[in-house]
TORPA-4810 file (N, C-alpha, C, O; in nm, 3 decimals):
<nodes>
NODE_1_-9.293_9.984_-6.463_-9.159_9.963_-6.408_-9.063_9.938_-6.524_-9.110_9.853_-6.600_X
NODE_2_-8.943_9.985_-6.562_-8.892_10.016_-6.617_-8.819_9.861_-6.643_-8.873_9.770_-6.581_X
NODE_3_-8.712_9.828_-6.724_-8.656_9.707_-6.738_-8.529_9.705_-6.628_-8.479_9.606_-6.575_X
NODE_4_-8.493_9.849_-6.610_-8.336_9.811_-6.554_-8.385_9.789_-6.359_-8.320_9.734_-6.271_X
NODE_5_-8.551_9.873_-6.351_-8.597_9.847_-6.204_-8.609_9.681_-6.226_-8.507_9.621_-6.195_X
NODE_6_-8.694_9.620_-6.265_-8.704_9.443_-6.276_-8.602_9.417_-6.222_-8.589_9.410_-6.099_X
NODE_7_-8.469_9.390_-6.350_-8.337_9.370_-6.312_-8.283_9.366_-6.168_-8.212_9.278_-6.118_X
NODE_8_-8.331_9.484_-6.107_-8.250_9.523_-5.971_-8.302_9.429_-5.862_-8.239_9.367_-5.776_X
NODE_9_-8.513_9.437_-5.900_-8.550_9.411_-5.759_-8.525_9.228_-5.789_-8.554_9.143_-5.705_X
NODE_10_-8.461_9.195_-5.940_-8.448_9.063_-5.944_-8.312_8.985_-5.849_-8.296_8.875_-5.795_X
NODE_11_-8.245_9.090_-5.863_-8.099_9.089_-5.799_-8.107_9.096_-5.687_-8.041_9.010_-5.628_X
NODE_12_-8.202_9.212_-5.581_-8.181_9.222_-5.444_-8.297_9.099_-5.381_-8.315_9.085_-5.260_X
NODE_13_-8.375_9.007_-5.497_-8.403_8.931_-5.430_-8.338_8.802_-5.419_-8.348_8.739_-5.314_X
NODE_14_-8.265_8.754_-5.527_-8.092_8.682_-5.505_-8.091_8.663_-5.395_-8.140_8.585_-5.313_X
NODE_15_-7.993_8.788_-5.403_-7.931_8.824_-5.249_-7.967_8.789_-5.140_-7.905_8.737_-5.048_X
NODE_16_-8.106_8.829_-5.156_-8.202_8.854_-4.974_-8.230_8.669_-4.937_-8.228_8.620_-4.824_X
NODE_17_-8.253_8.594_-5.067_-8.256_8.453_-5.047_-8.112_8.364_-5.003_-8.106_8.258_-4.941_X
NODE_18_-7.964_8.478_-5.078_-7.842_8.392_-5.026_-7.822_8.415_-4.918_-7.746_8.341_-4.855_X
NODE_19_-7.882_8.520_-4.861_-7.820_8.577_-4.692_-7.909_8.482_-4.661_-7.849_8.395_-4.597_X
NODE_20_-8.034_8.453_-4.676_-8.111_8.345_-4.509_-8.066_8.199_-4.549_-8.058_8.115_-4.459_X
NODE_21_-8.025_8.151_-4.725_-7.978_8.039_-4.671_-7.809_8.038_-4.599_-7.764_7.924_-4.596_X
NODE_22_-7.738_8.119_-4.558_-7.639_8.086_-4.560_-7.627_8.138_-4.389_-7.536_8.101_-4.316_X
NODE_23_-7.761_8.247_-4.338_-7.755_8.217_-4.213_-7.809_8.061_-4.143_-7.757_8.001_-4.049_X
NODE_24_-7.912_8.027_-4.213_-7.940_7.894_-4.189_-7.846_7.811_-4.203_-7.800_7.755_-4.103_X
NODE_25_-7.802_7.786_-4.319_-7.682_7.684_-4.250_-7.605_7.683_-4.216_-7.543_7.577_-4.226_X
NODE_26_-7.546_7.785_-4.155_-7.455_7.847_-4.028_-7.532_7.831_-3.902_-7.493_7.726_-3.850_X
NODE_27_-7.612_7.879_-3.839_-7.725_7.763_-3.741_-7.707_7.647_-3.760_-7.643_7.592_-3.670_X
NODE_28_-7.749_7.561_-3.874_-7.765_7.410_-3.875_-7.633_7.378_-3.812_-7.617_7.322_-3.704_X
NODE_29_-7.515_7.435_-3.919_-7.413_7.365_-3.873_-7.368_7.404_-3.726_-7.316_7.307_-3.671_X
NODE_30_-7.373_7.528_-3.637_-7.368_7.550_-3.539_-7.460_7.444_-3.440_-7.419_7.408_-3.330_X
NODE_31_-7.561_7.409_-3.484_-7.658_7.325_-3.377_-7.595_7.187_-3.403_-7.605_7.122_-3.298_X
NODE_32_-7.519_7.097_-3.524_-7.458_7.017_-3.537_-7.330_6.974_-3.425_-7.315_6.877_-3.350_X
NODE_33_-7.243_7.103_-3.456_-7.143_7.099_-3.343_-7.177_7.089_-3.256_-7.147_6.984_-3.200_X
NODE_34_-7.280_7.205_-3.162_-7.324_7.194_-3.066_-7.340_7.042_-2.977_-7.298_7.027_-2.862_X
NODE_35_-7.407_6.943_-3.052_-7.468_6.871_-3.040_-7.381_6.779_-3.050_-7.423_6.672_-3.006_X
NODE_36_-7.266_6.775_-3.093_-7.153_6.646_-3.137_-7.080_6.678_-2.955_-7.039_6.590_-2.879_X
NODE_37_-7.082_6.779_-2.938_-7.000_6.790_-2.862_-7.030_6.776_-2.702_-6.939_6.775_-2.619_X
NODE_38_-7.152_6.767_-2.673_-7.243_6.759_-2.563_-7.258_6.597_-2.576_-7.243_6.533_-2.473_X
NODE_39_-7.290_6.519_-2.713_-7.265_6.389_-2.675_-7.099_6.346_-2.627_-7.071_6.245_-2.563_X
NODE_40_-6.996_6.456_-2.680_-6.869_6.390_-2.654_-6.808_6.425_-2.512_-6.701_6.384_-2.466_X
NODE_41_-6.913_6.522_-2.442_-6.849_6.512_-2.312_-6.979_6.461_-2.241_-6.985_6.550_-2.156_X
NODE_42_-7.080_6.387_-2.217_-7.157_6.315_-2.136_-7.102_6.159_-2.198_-7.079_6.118_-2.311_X
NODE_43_-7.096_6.097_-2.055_-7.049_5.969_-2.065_-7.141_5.881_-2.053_-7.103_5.782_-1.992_X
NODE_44_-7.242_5.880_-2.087_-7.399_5.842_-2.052_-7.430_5.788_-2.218_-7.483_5.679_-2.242_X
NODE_45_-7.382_5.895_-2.334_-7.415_5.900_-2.469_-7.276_5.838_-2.554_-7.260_5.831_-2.675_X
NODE_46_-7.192_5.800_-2.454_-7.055_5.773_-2.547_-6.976_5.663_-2.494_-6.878_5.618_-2.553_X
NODE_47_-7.039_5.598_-2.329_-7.023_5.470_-2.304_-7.069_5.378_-2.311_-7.172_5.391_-2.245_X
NODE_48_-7.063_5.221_-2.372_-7.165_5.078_-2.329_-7.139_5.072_-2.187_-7.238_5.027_-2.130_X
NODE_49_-7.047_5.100_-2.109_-7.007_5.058_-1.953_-7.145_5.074_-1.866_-7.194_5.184_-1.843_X
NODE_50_-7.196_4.962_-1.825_-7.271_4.999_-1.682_-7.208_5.148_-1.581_-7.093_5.180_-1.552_X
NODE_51_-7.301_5.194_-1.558_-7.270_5.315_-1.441_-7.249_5.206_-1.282_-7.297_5.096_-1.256_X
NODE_52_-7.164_5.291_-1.207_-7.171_5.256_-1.071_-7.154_5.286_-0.961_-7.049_5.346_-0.938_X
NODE_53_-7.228_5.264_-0.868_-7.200_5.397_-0.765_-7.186_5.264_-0.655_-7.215_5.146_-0.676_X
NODE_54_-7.135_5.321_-0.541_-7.047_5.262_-0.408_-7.093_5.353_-0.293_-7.080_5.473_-0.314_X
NODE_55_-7.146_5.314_-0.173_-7.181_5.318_-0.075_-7.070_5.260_0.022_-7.028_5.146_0.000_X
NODE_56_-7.008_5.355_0.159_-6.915_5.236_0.233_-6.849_5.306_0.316_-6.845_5.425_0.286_X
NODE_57_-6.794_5.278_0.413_-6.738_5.315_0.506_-6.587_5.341_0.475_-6.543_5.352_0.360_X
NODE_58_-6.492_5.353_0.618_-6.368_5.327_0.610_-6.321_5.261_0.528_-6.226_5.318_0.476_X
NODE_59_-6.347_5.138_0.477_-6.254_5.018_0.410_-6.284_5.090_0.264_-6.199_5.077_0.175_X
NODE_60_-6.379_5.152_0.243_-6.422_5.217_0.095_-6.335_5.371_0.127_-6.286_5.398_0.018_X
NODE_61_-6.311_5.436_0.185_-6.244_5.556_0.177_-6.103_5.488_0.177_-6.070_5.505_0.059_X
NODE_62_-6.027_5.438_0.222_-5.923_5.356_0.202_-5.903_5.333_0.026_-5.798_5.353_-0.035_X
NODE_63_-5.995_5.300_-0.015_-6.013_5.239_-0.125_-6.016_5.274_-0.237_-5.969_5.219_-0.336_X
NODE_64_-6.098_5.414_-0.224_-6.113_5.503_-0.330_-6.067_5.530_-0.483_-6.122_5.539_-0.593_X
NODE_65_-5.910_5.541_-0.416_-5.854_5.564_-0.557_-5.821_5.410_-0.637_-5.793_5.386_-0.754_X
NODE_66_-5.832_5.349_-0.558_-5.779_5.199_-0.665_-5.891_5.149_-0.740_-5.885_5.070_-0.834_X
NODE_67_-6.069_5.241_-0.650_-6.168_5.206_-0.698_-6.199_5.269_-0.855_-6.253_5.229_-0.959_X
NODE_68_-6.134_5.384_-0.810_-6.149_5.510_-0.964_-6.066_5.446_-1.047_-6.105_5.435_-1.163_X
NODE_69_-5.965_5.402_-1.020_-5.846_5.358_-1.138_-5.924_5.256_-1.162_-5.961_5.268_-1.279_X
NODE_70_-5.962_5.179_-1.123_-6.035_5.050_-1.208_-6.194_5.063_-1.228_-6.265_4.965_-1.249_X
NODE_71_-6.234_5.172_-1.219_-6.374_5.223_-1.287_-6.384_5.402_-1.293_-6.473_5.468_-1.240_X
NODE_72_-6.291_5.446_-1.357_-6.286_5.595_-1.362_-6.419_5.644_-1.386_-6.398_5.743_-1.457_X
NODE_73_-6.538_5.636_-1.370_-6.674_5.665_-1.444_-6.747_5.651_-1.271_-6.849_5.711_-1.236_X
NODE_74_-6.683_5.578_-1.203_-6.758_5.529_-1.055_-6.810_5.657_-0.951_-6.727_5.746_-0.932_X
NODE_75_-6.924_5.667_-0.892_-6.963_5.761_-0.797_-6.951_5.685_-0.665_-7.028_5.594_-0.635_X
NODE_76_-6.846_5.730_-0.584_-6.829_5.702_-0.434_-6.871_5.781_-0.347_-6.818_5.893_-0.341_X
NODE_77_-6.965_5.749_-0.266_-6.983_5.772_-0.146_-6.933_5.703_-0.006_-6.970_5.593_0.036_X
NODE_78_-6.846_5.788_0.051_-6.778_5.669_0.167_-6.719_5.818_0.282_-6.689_5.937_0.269_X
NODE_79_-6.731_5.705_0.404_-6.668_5.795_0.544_-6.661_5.705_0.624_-6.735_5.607_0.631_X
NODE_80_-6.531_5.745_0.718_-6.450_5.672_0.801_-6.620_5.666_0.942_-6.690_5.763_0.972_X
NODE_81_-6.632_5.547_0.987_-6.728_5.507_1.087_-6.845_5.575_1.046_-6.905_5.654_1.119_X
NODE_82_-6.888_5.538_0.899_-7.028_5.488_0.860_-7.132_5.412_0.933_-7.078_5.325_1.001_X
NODE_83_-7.242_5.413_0.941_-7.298_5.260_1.011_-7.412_5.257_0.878_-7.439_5.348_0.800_X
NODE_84_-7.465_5.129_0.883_-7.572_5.113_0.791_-7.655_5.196_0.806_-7.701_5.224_0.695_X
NODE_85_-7.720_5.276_0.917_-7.809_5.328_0.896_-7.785_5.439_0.863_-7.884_5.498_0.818_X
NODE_86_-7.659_5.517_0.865_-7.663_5.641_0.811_-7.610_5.618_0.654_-7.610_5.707_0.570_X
NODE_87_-7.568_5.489_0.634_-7.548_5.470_0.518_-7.715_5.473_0.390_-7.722_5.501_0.271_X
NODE_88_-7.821_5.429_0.491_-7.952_5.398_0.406_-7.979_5.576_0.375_-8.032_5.633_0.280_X
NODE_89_-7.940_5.609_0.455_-7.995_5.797_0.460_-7.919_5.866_0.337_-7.977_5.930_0.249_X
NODE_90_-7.808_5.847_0.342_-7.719_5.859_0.207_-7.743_5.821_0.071_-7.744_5.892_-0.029_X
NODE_91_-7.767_5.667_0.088_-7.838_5.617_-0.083_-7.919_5.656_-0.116_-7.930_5.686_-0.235_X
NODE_92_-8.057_5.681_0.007_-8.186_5.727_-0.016_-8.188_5.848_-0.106_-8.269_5.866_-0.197_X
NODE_93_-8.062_5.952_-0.061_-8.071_6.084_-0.135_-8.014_6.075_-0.301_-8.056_6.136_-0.399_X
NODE_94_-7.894_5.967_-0.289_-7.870_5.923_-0.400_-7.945_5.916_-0.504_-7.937_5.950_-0.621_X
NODE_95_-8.015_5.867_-0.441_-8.137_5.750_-0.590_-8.267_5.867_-0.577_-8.352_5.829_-0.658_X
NODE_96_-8.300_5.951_-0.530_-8.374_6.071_-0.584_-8.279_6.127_-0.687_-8.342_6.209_-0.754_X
NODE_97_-8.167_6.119_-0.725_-8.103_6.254_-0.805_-8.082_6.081_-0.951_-7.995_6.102_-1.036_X
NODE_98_-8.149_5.954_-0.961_-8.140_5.871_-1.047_-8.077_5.723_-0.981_-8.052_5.698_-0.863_X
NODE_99_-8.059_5.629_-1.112_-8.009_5.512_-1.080_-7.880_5.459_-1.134_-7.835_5.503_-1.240_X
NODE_100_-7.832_5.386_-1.080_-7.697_5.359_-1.144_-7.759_5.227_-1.198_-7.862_5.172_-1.159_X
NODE_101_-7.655_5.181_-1.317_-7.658_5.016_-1.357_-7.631_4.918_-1.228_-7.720_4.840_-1.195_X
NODE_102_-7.506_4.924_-1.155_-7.505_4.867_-1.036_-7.437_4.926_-0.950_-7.337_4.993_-0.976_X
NODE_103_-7.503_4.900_-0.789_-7.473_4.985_-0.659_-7.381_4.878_-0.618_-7.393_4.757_-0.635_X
NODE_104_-7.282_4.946_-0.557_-7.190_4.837_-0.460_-7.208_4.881_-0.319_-7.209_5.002_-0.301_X
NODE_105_-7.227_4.785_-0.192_-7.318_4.856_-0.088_-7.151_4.752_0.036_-7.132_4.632_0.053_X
NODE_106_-7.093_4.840_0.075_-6.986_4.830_0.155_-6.981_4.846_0.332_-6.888_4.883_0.403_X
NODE_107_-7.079_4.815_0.358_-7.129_4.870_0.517_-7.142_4.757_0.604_-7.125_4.641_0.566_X
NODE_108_-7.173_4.794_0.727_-7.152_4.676_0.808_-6.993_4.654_0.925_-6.981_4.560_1.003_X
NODE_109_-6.896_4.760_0.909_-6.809_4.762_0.994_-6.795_4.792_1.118_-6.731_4.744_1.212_X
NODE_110_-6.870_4.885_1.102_-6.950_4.969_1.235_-7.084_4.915_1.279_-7.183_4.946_1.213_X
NODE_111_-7.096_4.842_1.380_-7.210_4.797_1.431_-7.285_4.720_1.356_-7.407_4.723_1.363_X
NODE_112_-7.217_4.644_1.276_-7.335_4.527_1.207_-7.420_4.601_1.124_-7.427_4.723_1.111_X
NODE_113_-7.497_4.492_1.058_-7.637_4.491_0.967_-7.733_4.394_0.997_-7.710_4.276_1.023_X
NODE_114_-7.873_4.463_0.988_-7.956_4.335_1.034_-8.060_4.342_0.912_-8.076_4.431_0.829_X
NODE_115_-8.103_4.261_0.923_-8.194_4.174_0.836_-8.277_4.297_0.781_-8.267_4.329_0.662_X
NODE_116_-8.356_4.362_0.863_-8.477_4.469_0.806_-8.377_4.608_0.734_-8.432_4.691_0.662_X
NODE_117_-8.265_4.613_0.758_-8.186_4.729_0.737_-8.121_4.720_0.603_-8.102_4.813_0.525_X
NODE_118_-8.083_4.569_0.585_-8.091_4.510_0.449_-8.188_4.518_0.342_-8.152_4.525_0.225_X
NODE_119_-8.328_4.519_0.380_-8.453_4.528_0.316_-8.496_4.675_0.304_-8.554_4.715_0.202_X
NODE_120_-8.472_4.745_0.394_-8.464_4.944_0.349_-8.382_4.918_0.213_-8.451_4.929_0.112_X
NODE_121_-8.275_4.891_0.197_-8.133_4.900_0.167_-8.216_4.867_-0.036_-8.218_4.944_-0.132_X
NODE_122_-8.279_4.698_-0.019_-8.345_4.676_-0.134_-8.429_4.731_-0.189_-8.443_4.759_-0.308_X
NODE_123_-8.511_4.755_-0.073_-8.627_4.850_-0.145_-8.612_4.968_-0.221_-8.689_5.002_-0.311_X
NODE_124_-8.514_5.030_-0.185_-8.460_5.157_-0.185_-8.430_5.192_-0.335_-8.474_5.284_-0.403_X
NODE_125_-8.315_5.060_-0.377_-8.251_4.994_-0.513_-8.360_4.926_-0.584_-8.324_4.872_-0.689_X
NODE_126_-8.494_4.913_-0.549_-8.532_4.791_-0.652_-8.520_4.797_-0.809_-8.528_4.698_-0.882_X
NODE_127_-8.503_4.896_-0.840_-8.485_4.928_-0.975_-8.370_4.929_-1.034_-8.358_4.935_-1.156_X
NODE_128_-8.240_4.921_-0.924_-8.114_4.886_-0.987_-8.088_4.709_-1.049_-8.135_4.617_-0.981_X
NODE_129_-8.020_4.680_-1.165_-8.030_4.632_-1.201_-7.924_4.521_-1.104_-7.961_4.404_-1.121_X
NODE_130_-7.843_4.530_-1.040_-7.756_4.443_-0.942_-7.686_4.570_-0.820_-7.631_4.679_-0.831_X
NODE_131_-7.722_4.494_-0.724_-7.661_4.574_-0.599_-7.584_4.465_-0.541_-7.659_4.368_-0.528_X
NODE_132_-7.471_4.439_-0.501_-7.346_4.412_-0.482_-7.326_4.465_-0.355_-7.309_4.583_-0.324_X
NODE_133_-7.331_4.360_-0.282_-7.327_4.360_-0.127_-7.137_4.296_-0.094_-7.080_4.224_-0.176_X
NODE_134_-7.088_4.330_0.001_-6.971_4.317_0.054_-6.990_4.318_0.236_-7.013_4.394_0.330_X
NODE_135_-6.958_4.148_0.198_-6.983_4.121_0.381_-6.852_4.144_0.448_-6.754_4.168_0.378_X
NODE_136_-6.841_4.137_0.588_-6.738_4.178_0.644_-6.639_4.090_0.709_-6.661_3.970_0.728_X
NODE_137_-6.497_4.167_0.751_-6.404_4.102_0.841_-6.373_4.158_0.935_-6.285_4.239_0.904_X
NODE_138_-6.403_4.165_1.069_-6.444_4.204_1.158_-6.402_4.149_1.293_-6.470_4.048_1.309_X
NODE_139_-6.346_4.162_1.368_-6.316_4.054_1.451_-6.380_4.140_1.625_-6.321_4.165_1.731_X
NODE_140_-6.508_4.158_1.583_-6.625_4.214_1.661_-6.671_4.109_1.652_-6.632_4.015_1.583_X
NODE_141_-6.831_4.123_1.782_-6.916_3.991_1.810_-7.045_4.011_1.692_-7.100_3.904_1.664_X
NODE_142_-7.103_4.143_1.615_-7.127_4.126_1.493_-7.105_4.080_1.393_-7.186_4.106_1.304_X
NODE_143_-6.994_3.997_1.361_-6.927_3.961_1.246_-7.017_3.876_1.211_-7.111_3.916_1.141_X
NODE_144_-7.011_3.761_1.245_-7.104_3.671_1.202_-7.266_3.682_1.162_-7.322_3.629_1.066_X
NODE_145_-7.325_3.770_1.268_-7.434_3.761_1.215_-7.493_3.891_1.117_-7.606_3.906_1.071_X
NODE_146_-7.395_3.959_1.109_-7.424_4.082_1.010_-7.360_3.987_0.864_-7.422_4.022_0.763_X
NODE_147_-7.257_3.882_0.836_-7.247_3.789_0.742_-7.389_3.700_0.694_-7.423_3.666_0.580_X
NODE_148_-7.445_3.682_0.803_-7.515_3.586_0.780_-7.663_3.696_0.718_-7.743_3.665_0.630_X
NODE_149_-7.661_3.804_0.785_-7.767_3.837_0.717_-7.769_3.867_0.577_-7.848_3.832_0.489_X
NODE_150_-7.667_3.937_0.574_-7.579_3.988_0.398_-7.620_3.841_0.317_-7.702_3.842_0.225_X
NODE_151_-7.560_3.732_0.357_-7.602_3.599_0.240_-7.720_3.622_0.257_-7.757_3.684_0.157_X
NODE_152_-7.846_3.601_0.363_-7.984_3.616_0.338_-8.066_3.652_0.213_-8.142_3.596_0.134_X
NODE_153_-7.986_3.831_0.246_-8.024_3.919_0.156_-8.009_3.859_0.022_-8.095_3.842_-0.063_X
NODE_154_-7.902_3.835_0.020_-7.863_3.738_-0.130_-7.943_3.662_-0.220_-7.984_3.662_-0.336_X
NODE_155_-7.949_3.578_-0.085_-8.022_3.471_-0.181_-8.199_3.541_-0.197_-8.289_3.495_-0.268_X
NODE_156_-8.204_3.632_-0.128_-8.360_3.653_-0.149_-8.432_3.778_-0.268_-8.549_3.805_-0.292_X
NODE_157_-8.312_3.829_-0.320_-8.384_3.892_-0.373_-8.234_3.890_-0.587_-8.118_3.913_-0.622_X
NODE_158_-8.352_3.850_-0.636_-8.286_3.840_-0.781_-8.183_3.882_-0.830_-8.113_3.816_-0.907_X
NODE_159_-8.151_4.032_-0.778_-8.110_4.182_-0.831_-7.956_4.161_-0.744_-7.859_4.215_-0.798_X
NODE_160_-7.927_4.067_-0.583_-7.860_4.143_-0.531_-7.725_4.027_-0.534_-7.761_3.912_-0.557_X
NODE_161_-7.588_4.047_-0.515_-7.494_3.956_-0.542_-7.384_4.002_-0.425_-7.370_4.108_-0.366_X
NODE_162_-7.296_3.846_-0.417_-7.230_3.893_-0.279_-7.047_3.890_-0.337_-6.978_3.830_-0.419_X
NODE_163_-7.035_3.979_-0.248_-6.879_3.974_-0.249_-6.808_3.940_-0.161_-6.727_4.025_-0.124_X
NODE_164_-6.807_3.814_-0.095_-6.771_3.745_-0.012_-6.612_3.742_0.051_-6.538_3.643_0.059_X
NODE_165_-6.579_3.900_0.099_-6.480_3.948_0.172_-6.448_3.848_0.293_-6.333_3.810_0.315_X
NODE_166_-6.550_3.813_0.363_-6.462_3.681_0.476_-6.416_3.634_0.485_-6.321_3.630_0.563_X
NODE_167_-6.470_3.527_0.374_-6.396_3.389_0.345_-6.282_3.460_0.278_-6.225_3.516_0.371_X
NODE_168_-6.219_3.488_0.166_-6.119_3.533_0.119_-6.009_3.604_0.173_-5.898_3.613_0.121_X
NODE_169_-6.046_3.652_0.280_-5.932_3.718_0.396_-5.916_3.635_0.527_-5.866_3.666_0.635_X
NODE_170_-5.959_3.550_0.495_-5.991_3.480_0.654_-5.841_3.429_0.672_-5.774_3.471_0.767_X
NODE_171_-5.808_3.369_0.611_-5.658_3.302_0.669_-5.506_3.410_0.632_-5.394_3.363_0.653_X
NODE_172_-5.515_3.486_0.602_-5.440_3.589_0.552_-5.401_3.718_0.614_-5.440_3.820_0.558_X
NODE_173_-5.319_3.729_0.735_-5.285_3.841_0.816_-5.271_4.022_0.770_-5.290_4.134_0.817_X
NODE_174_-5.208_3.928_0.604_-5.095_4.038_0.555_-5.204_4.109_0.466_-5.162_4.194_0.388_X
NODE_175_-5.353_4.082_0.469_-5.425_4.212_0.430_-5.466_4.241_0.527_-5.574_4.185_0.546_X
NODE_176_-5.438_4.302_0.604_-5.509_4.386_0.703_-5.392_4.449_0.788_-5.290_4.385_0.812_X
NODE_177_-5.411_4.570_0.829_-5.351_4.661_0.909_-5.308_4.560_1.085_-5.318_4.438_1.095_X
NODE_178_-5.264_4.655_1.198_-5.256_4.614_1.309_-5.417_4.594_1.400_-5.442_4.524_1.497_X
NODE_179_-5.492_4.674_1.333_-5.606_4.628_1.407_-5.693_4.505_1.365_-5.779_4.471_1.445_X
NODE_180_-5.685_4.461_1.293_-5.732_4.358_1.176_-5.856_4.352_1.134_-5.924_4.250_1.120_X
NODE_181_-5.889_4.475_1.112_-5.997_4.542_1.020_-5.960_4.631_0.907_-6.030_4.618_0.806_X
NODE_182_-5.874_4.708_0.905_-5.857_4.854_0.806_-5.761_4.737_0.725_-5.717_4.631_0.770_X
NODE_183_-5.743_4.807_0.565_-5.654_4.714_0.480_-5.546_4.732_0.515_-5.517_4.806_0.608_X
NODE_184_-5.432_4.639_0.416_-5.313_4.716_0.406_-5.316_4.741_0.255_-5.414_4.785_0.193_X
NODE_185_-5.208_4.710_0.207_-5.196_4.766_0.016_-5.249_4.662_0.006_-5.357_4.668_-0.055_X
NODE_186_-5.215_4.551_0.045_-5.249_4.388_-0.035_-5.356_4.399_-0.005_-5.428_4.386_-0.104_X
NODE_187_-5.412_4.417_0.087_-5.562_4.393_0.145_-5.665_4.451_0.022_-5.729_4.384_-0.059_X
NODE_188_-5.657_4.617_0.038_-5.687_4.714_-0.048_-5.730_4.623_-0.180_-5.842_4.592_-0.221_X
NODE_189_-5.563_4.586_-0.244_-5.612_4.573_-0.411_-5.686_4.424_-0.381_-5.786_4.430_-0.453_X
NODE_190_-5.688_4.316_-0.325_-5.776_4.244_-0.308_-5.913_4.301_-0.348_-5.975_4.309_-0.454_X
NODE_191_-5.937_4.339_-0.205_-6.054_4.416_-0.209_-6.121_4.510_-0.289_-6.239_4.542_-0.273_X
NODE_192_-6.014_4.574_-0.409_-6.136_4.655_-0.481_-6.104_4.506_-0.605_-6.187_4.510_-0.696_X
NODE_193_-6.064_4.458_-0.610_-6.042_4.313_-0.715_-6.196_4.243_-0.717_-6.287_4.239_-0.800_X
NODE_194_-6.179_4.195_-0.594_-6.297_4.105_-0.601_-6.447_4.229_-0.574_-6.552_4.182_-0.531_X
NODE_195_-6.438_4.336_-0.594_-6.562_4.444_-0.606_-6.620_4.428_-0.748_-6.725_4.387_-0.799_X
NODE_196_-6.453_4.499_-0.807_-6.477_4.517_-0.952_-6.524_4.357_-1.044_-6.595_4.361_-1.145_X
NODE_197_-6.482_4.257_-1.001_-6.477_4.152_-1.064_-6.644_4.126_-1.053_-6.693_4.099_-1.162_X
NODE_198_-6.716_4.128_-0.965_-6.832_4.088_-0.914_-6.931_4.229_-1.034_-6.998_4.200_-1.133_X
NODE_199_-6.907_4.374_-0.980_-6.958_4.445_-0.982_-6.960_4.483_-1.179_-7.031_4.566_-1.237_X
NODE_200_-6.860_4.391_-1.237_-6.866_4.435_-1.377_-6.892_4.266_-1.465_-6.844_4.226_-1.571_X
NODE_201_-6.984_4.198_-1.371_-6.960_4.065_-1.459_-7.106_4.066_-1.525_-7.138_3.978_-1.606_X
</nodes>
């Protein structure tokens, strides 16, 4: 082989080494971006915030947006004349697709809650780290004892905390609509107040 062949195949092997590093790190840096940018739109990889999801009837569809403005990250589930039990059918599907940091569980307007429906409700969550119960105001013959079961629940299981909507509306007309169940504005920001306050402490 001649000196000026050497030379050449010395040169086209240069070359053949600058082209793969410079496709490689055009990849690298392509898989870099890639990757900056998939953490910068999942909020999972770019928040400390607990996740939270909401379960609830009317008083939660009412609610909605004052709920998003004060937890823009929040998953609501809510419909006007919910009852607990179609509410358990709902979370159930929830919590197959994962878990939130904490559930806020808003039910009970429609026909009460009882004791074992509460315990679906835990079992369901045991792995959430706080589920956030919201008892009712109601001026049905359930009121009371769908309250009383909600504290039960409370005190019985580690995980679950109350948001004690009764007492706090009890003497106070001017949150609540003409039927004296549905909010009004005042009612409303009360009510997602003492959610969020409970649900982010």
């Amino acid at each position: 082989m001649s000196g000026f062949q050497k030379f050449s195949l010395v040169l086209l092997s240069i070359a053949t080494a600058g082209v793969f590093l410079l496709v490689g790190w055009l990849t690298f840096g392509d898989e870099i971006s890639s990757t900056f940018a998939e953490s910068a739109s999942d909020p999972a990889t770019t928040s400390d915030e607990n996740t939270i999801w909401a379960v609830g009837d009317s008083l939660m569809v009412g609610a909605q947006g004052d709920l998003e403005a004060e937890s823009p990250g929040i998953v609501i589930d809510a419909e006007v004349g919910r009852r607990i039990d179609q509410g358990i059918d709902v979370l159930s599907a929830m919590l197959q697709k994962g878990e939130p940091d904490v559930l806020v569980v808003a039910l009970g307007t429609n026909n009460g809650v009882t004791a074992d429906q509460l315990d679906e409700v835990m079992d369901l969550a045991s792995g959430v780290n706080k589920v956030v119960f919201v008892n009712v105001t109601v001026p049905r013959p359930w009121e009371r004892p769908t309250n009383v079961a909600i504290s039960s629940a409370v005190g019985d299981y580690p995980n679950a905390e109350l948001v004690d909507w009764n007492s706090a509306s009890r003497d106070d007309s001017g949150l609540f609509r003409s039927d004296g169940v549905h909010l009004s504005q005042q009612g409303t920001q009360l009510w997602v107040a003492l959610i969020m306050s409970e649900a982010t402490r």
